[in-house]
Backbone as numpy.savetxt, mean C-alpha at the origin, in Angstrom:
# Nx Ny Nz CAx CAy CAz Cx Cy Cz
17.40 -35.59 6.37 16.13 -36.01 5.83 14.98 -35.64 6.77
15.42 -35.49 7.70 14.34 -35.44 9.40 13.36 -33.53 8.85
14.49 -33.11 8.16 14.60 -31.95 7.99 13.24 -31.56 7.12
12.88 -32.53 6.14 12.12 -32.04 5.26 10.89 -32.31 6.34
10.47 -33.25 6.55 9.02 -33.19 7.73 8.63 -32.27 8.27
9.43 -31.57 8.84 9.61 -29.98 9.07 9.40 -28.83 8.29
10.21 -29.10 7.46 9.64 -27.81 5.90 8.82 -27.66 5.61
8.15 -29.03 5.28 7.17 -29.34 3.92 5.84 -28.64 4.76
5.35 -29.19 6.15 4.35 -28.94 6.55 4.54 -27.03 6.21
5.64 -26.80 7.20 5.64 -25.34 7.56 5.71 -24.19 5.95
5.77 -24.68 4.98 5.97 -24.30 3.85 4.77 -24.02 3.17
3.79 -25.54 3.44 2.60 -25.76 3.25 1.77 -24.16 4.22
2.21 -24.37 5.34 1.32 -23.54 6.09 1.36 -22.05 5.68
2.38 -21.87 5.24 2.42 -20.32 4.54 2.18 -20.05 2.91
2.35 -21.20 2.68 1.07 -20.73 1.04 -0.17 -20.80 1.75
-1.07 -21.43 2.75 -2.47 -20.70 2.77 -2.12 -19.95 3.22
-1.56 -18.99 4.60 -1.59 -18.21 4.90 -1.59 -16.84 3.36
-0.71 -17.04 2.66 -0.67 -16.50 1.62 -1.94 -16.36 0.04
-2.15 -17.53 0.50 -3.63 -17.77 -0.20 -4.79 -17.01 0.74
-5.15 -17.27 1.16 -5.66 -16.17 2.21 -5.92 -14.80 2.07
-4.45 -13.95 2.20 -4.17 -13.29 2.38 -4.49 -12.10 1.13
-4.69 -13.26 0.09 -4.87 -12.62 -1.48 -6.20 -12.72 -1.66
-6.77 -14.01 -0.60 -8.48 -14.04 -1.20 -8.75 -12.76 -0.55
-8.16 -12.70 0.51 -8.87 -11.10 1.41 -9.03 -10.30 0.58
-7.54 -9.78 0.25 -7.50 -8.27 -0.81 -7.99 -8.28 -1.43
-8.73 -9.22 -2.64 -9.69 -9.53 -3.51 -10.86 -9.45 -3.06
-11.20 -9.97 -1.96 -13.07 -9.71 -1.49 -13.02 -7.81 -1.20
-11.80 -7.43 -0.38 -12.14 -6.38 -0.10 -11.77 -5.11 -0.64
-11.79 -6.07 -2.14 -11.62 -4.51 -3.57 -9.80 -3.74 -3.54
-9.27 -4.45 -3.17 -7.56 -4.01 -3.20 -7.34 -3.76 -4.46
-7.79 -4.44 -5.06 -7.43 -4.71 -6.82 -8.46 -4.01 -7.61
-9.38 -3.43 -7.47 -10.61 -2.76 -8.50 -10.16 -2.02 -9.27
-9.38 -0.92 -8.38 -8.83 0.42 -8.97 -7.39 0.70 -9.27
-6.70 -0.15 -10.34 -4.91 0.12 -10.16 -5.24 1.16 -11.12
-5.90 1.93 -11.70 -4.38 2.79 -12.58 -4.70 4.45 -12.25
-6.15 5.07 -11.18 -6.26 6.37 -10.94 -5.60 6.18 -9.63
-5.13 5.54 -8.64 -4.15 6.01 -7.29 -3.02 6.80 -7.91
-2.26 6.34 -8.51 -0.53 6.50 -9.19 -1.33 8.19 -10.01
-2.18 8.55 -10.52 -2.23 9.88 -11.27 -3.05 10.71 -10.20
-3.63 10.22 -8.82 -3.74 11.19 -8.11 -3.15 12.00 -7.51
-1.60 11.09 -7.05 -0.67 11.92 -6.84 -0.22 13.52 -7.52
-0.24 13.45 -8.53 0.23 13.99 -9.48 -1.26 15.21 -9.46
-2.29 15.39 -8.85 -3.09 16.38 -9.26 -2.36 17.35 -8.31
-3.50 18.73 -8.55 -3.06 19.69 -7.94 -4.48 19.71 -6.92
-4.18 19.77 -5.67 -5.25 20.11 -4.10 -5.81 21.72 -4.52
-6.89 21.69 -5.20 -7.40 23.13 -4.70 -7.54 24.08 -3.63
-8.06 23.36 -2.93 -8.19 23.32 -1.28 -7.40 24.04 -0.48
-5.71 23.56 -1.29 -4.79 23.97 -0.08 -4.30 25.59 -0.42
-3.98 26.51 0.61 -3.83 27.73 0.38 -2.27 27.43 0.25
-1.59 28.79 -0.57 -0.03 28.69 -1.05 0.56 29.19 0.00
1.57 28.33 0.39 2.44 28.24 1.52 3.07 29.97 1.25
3.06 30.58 2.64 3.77 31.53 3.12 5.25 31.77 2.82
5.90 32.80 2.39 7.09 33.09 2.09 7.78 33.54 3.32
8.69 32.60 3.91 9.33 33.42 5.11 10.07 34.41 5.07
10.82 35.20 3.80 10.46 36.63 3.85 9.91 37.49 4.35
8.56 37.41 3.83 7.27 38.25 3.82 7.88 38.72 5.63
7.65 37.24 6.18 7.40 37.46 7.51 8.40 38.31 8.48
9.22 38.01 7.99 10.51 39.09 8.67 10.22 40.54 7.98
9.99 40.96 6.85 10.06 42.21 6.27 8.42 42.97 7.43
7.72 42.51 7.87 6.78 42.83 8.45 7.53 43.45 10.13
């Protein structure tokens, strides 16, 4: 029984920590943008030049 005095507080202390932890991500916009991260993956980088054929490089 000694046992629960122990829990309850320390149990307590990690839902705020957890409460917290969610008000953060929420003030600091974690949540604004779910559904363009997951289809950025998926574009194509203009930017990047097409990787070298290591072929090429030996036939040189």
């Amino acid at each position: 029984m000694r046992i629960l005095l122990m829990l309850v507080p320390i149990s307590l202390v990690l839902l705020g920590i957890a409460v917290w932890a969610f008000v953060w991500a929420v003030r600091k916009g974690q949540f604004d943008d779910l559904d363009t991260p997951p289809l950025d993956i998926l574009a194509d980088d203009e930017d990047d030049p097409p990787p070298r054929d290591r072929g090429q490089r030996d036939a040189d």
